[in-house]
Structures are given as structure tokens and as C-alpha cells.
py3Dmol code that shows the C-alpha trace and the ligand (Angstrom):
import py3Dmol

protein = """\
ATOM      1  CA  UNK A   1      -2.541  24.590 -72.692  1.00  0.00           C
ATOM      2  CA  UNK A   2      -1.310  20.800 -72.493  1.00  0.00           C
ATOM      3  CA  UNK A   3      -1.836  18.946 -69.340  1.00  0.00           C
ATOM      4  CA  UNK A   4       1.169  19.385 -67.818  1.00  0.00           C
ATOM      5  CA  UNK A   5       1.621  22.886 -68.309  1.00  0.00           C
ATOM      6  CA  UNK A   6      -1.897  23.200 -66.644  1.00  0.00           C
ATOM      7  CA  UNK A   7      -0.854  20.674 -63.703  1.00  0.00           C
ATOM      8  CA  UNK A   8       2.092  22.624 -62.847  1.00  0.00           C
ATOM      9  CA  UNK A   9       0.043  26.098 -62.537  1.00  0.00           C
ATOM     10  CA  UNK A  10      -2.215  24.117 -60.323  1.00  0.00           C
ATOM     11  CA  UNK A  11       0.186  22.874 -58.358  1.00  0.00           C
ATOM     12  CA  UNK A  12       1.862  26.755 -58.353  1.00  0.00           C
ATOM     13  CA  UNK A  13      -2.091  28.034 -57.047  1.00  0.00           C
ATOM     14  CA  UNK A  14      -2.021  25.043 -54.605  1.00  0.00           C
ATOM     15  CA  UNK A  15       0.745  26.235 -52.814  1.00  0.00           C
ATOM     16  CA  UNK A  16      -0.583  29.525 -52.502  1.00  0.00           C
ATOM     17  CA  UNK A  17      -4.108  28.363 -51.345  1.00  0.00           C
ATOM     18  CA  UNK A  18      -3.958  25.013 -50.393  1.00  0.00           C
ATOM     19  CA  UNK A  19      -4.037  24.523 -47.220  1.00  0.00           C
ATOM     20  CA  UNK A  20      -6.661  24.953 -44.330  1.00  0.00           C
ATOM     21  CA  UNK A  21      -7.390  24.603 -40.549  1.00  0.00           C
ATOM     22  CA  UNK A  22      -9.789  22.024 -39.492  1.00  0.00           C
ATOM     23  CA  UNK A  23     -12.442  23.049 -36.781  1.00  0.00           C
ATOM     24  CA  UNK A  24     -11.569  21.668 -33.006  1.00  0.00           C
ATOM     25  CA  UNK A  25      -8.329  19.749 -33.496  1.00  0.00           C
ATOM     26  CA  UNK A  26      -6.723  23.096 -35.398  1.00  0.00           C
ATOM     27  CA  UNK A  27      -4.774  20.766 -37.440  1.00  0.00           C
ATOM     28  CA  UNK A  28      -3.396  21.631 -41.212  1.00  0.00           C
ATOM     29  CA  UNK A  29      -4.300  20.233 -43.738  1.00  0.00           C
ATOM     30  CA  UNK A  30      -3.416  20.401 -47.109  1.00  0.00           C
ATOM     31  CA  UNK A  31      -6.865  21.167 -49.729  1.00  0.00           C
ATOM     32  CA  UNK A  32      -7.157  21.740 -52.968  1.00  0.00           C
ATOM     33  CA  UNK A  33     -10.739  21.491 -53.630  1.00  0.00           C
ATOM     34  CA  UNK A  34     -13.738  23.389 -52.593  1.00  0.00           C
ATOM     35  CA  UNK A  35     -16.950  22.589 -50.248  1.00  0.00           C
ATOM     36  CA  UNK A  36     -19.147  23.246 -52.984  1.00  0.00           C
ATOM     37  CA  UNK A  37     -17.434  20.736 -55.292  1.00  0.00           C
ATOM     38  CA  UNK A  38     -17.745  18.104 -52.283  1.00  0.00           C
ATOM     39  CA  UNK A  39     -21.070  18.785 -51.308  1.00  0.00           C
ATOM     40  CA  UNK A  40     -22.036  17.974 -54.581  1.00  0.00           C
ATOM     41  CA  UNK A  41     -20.419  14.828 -54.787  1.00  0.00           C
ATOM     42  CA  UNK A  42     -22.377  14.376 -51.461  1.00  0.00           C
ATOM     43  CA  UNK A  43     -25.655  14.860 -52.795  1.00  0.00           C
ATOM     44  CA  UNK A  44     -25.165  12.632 -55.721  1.00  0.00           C
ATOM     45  CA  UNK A  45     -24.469   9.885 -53.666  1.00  0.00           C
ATOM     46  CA  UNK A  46     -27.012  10.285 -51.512  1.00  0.00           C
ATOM     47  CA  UNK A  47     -29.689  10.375 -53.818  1.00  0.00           C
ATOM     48  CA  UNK A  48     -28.051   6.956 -55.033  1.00  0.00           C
ATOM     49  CA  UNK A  49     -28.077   5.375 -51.329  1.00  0.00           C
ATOM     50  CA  UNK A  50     -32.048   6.586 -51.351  1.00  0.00           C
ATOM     51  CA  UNK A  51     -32.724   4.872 -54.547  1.00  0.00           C
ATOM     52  CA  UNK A  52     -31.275   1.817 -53.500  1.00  0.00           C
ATOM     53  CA  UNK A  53     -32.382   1.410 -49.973  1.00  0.00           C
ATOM     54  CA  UNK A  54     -36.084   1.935 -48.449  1.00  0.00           C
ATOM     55  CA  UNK A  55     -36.489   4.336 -45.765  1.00  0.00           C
ATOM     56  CA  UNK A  56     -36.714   3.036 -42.261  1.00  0.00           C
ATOM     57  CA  UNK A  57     -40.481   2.504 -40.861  1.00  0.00           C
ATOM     58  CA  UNK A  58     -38.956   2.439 -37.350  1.00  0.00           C
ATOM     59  CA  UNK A  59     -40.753   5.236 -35.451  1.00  0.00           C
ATOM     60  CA  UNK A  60     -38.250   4.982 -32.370  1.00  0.00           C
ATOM     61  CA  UNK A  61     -35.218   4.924 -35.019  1.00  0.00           C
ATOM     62  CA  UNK A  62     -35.983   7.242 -36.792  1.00  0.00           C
ATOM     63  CA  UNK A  63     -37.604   9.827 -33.749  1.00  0.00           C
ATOM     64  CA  UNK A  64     -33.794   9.095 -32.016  1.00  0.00           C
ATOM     65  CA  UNK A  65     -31.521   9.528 -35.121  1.00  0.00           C
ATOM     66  CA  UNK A  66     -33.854  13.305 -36.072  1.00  0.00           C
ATOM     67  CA  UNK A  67     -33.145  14.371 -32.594  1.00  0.00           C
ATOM     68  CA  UNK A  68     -29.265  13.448 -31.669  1.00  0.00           C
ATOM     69  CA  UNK A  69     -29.026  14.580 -35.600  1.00  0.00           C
ATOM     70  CA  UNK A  70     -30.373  18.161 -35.054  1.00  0.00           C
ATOM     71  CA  UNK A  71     -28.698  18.624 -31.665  1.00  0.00           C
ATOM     72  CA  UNK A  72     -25.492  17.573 -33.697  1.00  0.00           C
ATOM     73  CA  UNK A  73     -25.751  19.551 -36.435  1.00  0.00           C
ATOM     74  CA  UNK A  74     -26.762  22.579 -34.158  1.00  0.00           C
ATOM     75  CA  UNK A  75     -23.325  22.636 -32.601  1.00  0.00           C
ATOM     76  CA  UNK A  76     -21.341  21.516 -35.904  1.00  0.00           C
ATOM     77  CA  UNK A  77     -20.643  24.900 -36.928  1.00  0.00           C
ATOM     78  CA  UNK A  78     -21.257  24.103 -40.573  1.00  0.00           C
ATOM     79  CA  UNK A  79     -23.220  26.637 -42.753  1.00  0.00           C
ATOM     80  CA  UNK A  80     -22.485  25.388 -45.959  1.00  0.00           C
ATOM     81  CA  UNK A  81     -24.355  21.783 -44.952  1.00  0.00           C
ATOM     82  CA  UNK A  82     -27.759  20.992 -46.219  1.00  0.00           C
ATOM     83  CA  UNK A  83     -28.425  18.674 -43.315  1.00  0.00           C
ATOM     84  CA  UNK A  84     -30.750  15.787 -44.189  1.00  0.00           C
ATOM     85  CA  UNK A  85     -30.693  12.369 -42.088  1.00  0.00           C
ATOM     86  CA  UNK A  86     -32.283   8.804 -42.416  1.00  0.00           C
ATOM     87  CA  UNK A  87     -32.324   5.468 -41.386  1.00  0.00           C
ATOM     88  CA  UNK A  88     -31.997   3.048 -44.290  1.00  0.00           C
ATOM     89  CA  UNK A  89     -34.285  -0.497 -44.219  1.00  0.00           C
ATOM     90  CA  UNK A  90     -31.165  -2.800 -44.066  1.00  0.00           C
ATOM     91  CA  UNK A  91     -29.129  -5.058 -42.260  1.00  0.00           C
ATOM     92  CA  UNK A  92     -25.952  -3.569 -42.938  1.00  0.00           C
ATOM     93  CA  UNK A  93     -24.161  -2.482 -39.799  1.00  0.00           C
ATOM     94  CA  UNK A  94     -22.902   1.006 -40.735  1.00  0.00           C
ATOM     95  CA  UNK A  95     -23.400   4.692 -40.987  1.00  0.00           C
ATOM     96  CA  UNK A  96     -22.236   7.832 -43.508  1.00  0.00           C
ATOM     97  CA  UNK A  97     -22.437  11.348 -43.257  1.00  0.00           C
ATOM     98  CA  UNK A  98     -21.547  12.393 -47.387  1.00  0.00           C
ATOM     99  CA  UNK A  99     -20.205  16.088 -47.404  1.00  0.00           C
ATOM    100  CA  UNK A 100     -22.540  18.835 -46.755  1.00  0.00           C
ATOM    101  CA  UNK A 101     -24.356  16.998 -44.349  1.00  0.00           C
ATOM    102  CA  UNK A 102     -26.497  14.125 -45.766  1.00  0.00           C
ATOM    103  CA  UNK A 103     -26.360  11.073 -42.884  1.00  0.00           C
ATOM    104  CA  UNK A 104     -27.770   7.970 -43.218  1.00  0.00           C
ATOM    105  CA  UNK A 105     -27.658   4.548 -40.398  1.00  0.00           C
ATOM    106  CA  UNK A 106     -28.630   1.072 -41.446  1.00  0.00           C
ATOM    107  CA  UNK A 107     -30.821   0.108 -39.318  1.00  0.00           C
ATOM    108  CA  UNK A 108     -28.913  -3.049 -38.864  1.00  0.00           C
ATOM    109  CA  UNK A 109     -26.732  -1.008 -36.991  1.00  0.00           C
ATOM    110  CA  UNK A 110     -28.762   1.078 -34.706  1.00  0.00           C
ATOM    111  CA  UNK A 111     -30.098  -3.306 -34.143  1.00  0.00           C
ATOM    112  CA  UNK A 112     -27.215  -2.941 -31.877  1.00  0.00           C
ATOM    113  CA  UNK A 113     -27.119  -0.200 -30.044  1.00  0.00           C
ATOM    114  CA  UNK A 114     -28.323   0.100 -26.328  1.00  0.00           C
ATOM    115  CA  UNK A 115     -29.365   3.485 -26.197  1.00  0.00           C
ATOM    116  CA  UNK A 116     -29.997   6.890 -28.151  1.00  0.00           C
ATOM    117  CA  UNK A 117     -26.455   8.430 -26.921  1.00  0.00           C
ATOM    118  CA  UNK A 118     -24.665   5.638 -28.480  1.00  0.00           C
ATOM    119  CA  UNK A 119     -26.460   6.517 -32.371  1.00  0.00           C
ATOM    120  CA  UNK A 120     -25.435  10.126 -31.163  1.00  0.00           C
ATOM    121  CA  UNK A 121     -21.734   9.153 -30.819  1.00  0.00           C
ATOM    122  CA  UNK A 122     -21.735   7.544 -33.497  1.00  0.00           C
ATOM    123  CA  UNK A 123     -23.560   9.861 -36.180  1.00  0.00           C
ATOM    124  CA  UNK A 124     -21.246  12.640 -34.683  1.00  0.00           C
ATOM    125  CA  UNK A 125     -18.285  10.644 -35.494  1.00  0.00           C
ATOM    126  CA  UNK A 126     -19.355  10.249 -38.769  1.00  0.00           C
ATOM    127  CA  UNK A 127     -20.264  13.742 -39.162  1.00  0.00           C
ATOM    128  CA  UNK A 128     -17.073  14.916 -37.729  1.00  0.00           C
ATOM    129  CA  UNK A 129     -15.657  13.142 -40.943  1.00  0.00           C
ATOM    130  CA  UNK A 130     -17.532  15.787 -43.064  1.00  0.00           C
ATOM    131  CA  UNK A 131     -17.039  18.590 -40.535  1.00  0.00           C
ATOM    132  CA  UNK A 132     -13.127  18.046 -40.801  1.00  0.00           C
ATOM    133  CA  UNK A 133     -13.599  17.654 -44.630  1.00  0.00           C
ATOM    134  CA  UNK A 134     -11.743  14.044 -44.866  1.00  0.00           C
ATOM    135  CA  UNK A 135     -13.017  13.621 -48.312  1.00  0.00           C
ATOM    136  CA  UNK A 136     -11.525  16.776 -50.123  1.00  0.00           C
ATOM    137  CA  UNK A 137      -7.961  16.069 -48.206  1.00  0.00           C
ATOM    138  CA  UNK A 138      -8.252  12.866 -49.489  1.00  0.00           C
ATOM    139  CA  UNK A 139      -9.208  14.316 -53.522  1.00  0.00           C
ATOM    140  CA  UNK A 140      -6.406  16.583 -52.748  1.00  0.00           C
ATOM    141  CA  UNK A 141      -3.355  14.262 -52.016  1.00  0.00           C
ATOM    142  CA  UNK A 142      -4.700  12.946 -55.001  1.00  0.00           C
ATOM    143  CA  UNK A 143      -4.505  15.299 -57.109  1.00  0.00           C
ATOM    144  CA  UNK A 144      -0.785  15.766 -56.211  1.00  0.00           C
ATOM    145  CA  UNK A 145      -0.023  12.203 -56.567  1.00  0.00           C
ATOM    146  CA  UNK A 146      -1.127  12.543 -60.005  1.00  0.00           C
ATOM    147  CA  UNK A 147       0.651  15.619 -60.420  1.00  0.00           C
ATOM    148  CA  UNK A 148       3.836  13.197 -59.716  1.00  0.00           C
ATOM    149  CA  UNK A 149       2.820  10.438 -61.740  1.00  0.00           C
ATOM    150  CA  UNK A 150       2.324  12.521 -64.938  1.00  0.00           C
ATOM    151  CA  UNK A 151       5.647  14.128 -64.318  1.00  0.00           C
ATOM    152  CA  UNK A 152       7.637  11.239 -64.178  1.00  0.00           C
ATOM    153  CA  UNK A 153       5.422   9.915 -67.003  1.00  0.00           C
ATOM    154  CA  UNK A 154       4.373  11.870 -69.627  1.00  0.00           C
ATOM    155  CA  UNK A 155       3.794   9.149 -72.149  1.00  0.00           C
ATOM    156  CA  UNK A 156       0.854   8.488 -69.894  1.00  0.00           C
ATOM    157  CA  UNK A 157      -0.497  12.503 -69.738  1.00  0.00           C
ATOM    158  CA  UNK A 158      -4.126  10.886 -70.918  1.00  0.00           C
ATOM    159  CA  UNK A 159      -4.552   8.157 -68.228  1.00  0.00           C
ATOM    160  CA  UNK A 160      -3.541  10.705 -65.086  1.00  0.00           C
ATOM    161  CA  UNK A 161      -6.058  12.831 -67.088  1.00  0.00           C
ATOM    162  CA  UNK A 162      -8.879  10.147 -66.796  1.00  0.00           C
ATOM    163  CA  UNK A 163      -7.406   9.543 -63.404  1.00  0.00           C
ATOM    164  CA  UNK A 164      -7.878  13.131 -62.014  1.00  0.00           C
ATOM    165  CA  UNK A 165     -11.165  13.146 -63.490  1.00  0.00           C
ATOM    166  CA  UNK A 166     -12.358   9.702 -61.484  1.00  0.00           C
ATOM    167  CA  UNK A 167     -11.065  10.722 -58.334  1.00  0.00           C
ATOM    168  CA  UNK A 168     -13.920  12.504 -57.201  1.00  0.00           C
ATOM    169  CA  UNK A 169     -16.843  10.297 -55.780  1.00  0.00           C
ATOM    170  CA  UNK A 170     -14.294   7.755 -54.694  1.00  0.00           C
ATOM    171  CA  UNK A 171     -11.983   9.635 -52.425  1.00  0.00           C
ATOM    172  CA  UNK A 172     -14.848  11.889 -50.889  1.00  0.00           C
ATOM    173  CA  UNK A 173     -17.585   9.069 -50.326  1.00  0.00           C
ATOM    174  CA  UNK A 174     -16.097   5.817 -50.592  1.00  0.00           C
ATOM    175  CA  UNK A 175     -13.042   4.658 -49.391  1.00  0.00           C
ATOM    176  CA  UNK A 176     -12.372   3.739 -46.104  1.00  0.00           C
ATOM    177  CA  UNK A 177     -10.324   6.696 -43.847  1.00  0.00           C
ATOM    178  CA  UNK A 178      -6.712   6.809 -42.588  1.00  0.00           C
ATOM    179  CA  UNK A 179      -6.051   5.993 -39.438  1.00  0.00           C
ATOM    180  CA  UNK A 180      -5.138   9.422 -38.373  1.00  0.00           C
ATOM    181  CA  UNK A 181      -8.622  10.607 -39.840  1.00  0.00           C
ATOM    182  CA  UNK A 182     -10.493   8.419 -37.505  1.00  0.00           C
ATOM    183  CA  UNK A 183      -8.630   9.635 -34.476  1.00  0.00           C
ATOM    184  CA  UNK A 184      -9.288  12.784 -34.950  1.00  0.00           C
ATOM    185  CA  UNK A 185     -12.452  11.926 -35.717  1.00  0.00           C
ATOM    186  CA  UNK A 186     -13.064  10.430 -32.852  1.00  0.00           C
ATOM    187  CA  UNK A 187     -11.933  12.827 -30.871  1.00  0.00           C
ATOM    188  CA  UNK A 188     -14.211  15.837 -32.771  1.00  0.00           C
ATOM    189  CA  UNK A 189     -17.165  13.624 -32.539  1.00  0.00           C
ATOM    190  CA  UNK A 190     -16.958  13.486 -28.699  1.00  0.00           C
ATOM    191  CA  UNK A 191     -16.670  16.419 -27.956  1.00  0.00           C
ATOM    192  CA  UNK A 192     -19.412  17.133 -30.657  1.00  0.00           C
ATOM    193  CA  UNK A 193     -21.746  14.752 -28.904  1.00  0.00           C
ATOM    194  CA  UNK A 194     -20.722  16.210 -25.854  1.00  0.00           C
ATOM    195  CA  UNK A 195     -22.072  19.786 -26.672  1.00  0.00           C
ATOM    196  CA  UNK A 196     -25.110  18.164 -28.238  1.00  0.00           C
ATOM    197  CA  UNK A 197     -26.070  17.193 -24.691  1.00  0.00           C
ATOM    198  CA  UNK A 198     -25.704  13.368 -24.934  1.00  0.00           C
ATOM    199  CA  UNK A 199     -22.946  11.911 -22.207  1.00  0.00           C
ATOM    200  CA  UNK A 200     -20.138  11.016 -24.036  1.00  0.00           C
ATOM    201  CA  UNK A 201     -19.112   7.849 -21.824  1.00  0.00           C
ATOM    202  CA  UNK A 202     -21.714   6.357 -23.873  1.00  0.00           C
ATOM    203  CA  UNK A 203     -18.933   6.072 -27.084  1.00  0.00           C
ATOM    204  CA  UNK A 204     -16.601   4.073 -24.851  1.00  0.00           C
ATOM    205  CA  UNK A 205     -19.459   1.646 -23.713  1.00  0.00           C
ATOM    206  CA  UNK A 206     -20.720   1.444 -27.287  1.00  0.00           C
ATOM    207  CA  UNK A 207     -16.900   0.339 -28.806  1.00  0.00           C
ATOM    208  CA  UNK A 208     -16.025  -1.509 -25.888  1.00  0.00           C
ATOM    209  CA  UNK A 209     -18.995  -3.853 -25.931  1.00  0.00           C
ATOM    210  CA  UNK A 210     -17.456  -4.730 -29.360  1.00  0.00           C
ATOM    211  CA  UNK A 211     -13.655  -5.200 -28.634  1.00  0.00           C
ATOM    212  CA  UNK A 212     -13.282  -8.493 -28.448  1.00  0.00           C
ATOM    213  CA  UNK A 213     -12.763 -10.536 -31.188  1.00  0.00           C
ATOM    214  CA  UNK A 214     -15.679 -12.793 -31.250  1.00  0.00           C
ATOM    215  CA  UNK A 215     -18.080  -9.371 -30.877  1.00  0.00           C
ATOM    216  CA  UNK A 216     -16.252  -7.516 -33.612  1.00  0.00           C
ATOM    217  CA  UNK A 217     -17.594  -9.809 -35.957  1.00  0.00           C
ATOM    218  CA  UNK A 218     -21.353  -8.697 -35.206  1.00  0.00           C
ATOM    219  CA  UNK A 219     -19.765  -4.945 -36.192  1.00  0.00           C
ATOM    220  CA  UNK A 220     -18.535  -6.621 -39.742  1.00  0.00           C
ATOM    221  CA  UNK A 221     -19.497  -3.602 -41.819  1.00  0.00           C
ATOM    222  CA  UNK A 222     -18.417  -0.502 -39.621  1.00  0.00           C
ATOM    223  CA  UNK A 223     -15.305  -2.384 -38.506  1.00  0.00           C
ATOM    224  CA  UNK A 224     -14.268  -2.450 -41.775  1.00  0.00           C
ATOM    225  CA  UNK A 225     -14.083   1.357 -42.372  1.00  0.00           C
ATOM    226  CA  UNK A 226     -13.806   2.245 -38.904  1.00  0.00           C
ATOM    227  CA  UNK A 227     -11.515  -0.290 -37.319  1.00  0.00           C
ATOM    228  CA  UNK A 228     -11.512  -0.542 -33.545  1.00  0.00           C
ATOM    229  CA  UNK A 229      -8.668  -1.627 -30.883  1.00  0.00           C
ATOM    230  CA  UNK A 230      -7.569  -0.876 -27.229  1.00  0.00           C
ATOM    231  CA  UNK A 231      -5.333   2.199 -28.296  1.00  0.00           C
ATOM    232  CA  UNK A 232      -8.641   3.936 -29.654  1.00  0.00           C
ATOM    233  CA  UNK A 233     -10.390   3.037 -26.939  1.00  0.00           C
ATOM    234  CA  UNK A 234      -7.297   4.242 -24.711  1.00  0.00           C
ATOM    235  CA  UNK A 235      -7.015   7.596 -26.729  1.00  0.00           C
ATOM    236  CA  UNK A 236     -10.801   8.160 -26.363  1.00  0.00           C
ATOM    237  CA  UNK A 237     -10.706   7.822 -22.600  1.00  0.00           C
ATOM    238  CA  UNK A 238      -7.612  10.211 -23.079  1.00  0.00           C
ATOM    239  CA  UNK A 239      -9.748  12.668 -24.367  1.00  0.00           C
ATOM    240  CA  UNK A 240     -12.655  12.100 -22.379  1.00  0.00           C
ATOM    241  CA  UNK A 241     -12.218  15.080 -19.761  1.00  0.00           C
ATOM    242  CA  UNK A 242     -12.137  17.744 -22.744  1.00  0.00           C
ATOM    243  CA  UNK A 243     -15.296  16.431 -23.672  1.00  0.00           C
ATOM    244  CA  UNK A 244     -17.044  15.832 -19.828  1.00  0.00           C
ATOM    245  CA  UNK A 245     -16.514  19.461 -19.289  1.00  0.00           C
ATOM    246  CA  UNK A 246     -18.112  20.568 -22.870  1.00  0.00           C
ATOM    247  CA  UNK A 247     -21.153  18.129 -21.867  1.00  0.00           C
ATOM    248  CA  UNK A 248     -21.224  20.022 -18.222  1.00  0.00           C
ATOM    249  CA  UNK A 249     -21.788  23.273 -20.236  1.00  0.00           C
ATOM    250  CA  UNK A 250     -24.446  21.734 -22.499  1.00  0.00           C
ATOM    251  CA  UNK A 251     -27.812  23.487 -21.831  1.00  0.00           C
ATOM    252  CA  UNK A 252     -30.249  20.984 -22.726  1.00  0.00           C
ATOM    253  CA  UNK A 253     -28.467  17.388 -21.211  1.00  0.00           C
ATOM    254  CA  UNK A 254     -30.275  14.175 -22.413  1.00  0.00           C
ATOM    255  CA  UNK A 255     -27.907  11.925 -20.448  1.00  0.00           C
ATOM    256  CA  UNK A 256     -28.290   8.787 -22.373  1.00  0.00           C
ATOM    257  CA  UNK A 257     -31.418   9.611 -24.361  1.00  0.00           C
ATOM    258  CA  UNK A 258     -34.247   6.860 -24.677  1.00  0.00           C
ATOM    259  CA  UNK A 259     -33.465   3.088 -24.624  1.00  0.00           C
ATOM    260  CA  UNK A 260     -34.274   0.947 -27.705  1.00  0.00           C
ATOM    261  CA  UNK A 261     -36.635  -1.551 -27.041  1.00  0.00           C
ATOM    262  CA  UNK A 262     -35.048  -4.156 -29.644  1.00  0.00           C
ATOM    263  CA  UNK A 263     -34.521  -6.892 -28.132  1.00  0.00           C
ATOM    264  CA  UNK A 264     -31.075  -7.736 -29.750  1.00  0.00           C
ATOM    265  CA  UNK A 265     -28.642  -4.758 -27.981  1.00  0.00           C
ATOM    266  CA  UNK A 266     -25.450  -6.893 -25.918  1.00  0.00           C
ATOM    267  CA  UNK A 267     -25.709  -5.602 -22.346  1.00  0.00           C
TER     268      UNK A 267
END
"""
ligand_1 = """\
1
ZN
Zn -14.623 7.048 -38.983
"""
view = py3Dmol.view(width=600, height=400)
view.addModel(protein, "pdb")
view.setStyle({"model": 0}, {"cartoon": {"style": "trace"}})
view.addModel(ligand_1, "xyz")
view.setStyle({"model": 1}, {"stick": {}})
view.zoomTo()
view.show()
């Protein structure tokens, strides 16, 4: 079968299957891969991130990031995840969760951080990423925009070929998220935080304390993927009552969790 002939059956069992509802928000969205396929992308590149990084010696780190982790993943509602979560030696300030459940914080970023409910809001933003599958939407738009280009194009049927076929890692692990990902990110990761029994006034605090300009800067790394203005701190006090009354239901409440005892958190 040539390659078109086989893009345009895919594109006929896309529209049949394509599409699915993502957990909390309820929201379509359009995919045309499977979890399996991007959990394995997730444990490739996590392997990678361990060979390149040494493991945190941190005892407080890495105590806080195991416990917000579990109570996270123990209200994610994710089966199919192999959880596994670490604190990487570096000065980096950012954090991943790779599909199927493989987190990892710099420590450079949990440097920064006041308290063990901010590292929950943020690891729970970050899972929410892989919860709401951001990575295989992303592989799926484009596979369709490939599906375009070799239909307007099919002189170039072997380079949207080798394009299909390098999509992968990228789009699921790499690339910075949409704009609309990270709000609805945000908002799955506080109410995921919430239920996890960490208070989830502790996001707002964390992002605010990094909203002006000359702050930002000390957030270089995360800001890049996960910029942050007034209107996402607006829409996250928006949503902050859904997620007060999922924290009053939470059985086992840790408040704020333990403070870090670094000395270089902004008050
Ligand atoms: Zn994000």
C-alpha cells in the first residue's frame, strides 16, 4: 500500500476512534495514539534524564517529593502509570512528569520553594500534563498535519514519512505546551493537590512570589515551558473554591507539609 493510500485509511480509523475525554475538565480531545505507545516514549526518556543527571542526596528533597508524589499519584486515577519519582543533582529550575508516570525536579528548583505543598503543586501540575495525555494530543495533531502536508505534496510522500516517524519523543516529552494545555493543567493539578491533602493556596503563593519581572528571571527554566502572568494567576484563584472544597474532603490534610530548611526560598 503507498503512503498515501495508508494515510487516508488512517485518517478514515481516526475519525472513527479518535477522540477522547480527558479526566476532570471533561474536555475533547482529539487522539490518535495509544497510552502504551506514550508510556514508552516516557520510559525512554527517562532512563536518558537518569543517565545524564545524578540522583539527588537531599534527604529532605527527596523524603518531600516521595510523599506529595504518592499522595498524588494515589488520587490520579491512572492505572496504566508506572509511577517512579526523583530529584535530579542540578541547578536547573524545572520539573517533568514523561507519560506513564516517571517525574523528576531539579533540585535547583525545589532551591526555591518555601514549603513541601508548593513541590506538591507543582509535581501535580506536571503530572496533570500526563494525566490529561498532552503529549499524544500533541503526536496526534501531528499526525494530521502531516496527513495535509503529504496531500498537498506528494512529491514529498518520503519526507512526511520520515516526519511521522520523528514525531514521537518530541511532541510527547519535549516541547513546550499550548497555552490552553497549561490552563487546564493548572486547573487539574489543583484540584489534584487538593485531594492529595496539601492546601492548594500554596500554588498561588508559589507563582505569585515569582510574578514580577525581576523574580521571573530566578524561574528561567520553568518559565520557559510554563509561562506565568496575572491572568493565570487570576484563573487559578478562579478556580480555587472547586479545589478548597476537594481539600475539605481530603482525609489525611498535611496543610503545607514540612518547611525546607534551604536557606535560599524568597519569603
Ligand atoms: Zn505546564
Amino acid at each position: 500500500m503507498n503512503l498515501v493510500k495508508y494515510l487516508l485509511a488512517f485518517a478514515a480509523a481516526a475519525a472513527v476512534v479518535g477522540c477522547r475525554s480527558v479526566p476532570i475538565t471533561d474536555r475533547t480531545q482529539l487522539m490518535l495514539t495509544t497510552s502504551e505507545y506514550e508510556n514508552g516514549l516516557g520510559v525512554e526518556a527517562y532512563s536518558e534524564y537518569k543517565a545524564q543527571y545524578k540522583a539527588s542526596t537531599n534527604a529532605e528533597y527527596n523524603q518531600a517529593l516521595a510523599r506529595c508524589g504518592k499522595a498524588i499519584a494515589d488520587v490520579a486515577d491512572a492505572e496504566d502509570f508506572q509511577w517512579e519519582f526523583i530529584v535530579l543533582e542540578d541547578e536547573t529550575q524545572n520539573a517533568f512528569c514523561l507519560p506513564g508516570g516517571k517525574v523528576a525536579v531539579y533540585s535547583g528548583l525545589i532551591d526555591l520553594m518555601n514549603n513541601e505543598a508548593e513541590l506538591a503543586f507543582v509535581v501535580a501540575h506536571e503530572i496533570a500534563h500526563a494525566v490529561a495525555r498532552h503529549g499524544g494530543e500533541r503526536i496526534s495533531w501531528g499526525y494530521l498535519q502531516s496527513l495535509g502536508g503529504v496531500l498537498v505534496a506528494t512529491g514529498l510522500q518520503n519526507d512526511a514519512a520520515d516526519t511521522i516517524y520523528g514525531l514521537g519523543t518530541d511532541l510527547a516529552v519535549m516541547l513546550p505546551f499550548s497555552r490552553s494545555n497549561e490552563s487546564e493543567a493548572d486547573l487539574i493539578g489543583l484540584i489534584l493537590m487538593a485531594k492529595a491533602g496539601y492546601d492548594p493556596h500554596a500554588s498561588v503563593q508559589f507563582w505569585t512570589r515569582f510574578s514580577s519581572d525581576a523574580s521571573a528571571s530566578l524561574l528561567g527554566n520553568l518559565m520557559s515551558t510554563h509561562p506565568c502572568d496575572a491572568d493565570r494567576i487570576a484563573a487559578m484563584n478562579e478556580n480555587m473554591p472547586l479545589a478548597e472544597a476537594e481539600y475539605q474532603k481530603a482525609r489525611d490534610k498535611k496543610g503545607y507539609g514540612i518547611t525546607f530548611t534551604h536557606k535560599s526560598a524568597k519569603k
